[in-house]
C-alpha positions in Angstrom: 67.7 -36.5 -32.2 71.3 -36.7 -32.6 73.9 -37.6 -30.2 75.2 -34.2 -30.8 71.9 -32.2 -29.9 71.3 -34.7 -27.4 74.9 -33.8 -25.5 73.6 -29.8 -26.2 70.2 -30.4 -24.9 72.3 -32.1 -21.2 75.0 -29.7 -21.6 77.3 -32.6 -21.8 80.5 -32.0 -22.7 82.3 -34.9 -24.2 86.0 -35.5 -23.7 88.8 -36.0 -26.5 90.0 -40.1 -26.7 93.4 -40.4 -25.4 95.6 -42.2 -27.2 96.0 -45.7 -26.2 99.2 -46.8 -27.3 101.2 -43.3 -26.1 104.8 -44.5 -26.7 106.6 -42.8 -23.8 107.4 -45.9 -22.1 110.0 -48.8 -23.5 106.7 -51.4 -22.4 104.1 -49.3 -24.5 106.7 -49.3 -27.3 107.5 -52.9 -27.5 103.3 -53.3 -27.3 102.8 -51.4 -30.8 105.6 -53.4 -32.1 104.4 -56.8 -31.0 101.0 -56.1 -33.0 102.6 -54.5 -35.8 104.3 -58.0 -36.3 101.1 -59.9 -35.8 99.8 -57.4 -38.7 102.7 -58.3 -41.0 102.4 -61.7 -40.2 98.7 -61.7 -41.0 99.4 -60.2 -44.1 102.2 -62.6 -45.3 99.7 -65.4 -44.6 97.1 -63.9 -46.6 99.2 -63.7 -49.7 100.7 -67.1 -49.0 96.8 -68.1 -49.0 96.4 -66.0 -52.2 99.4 -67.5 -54.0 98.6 -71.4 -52.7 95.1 -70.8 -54.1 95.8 -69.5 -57.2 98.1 -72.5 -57.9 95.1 -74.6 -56.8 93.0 -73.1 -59.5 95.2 -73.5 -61.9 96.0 -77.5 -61.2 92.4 -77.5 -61.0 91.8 -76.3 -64.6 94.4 -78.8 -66.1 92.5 -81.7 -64.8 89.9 -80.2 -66.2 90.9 -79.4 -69.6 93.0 -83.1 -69.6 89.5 -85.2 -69.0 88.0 -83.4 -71.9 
């Protein structure tokens, strides 16, 4: 059975999600923007990873290609 025949069958009723991160207070606000900067963040890192390891690979290949 599915959770959706199962609620039928009990005649449960299931309530809509709130939304966690409402934005009517300064606190709640300053909240989303603290982990939209630790997104950003994140991502800047990942292409700093990205670009440091593509310059590793390609040091990688001229030592390489020089001890042939």
């Amino acid at each position: 059975m599915t959770e959706v025949e199962l609620n039928a069958l009990f005649n449960i009723s299931a309530e809509k999600v709130k939304n966690v991160y409402a934005t009517n207070t300064i606190k709640s606000q300053e909240e989303i923007r603290r982990i939209v900067r630790i997104f950003n963040i994140a991502k800047e890192q990942r292409q700093t990873n990205k670009k440091i390891s593509a310059r590793g690979l390609a040091a990688f290949r001229e030592i390489l290609v020089s001890n042939n």
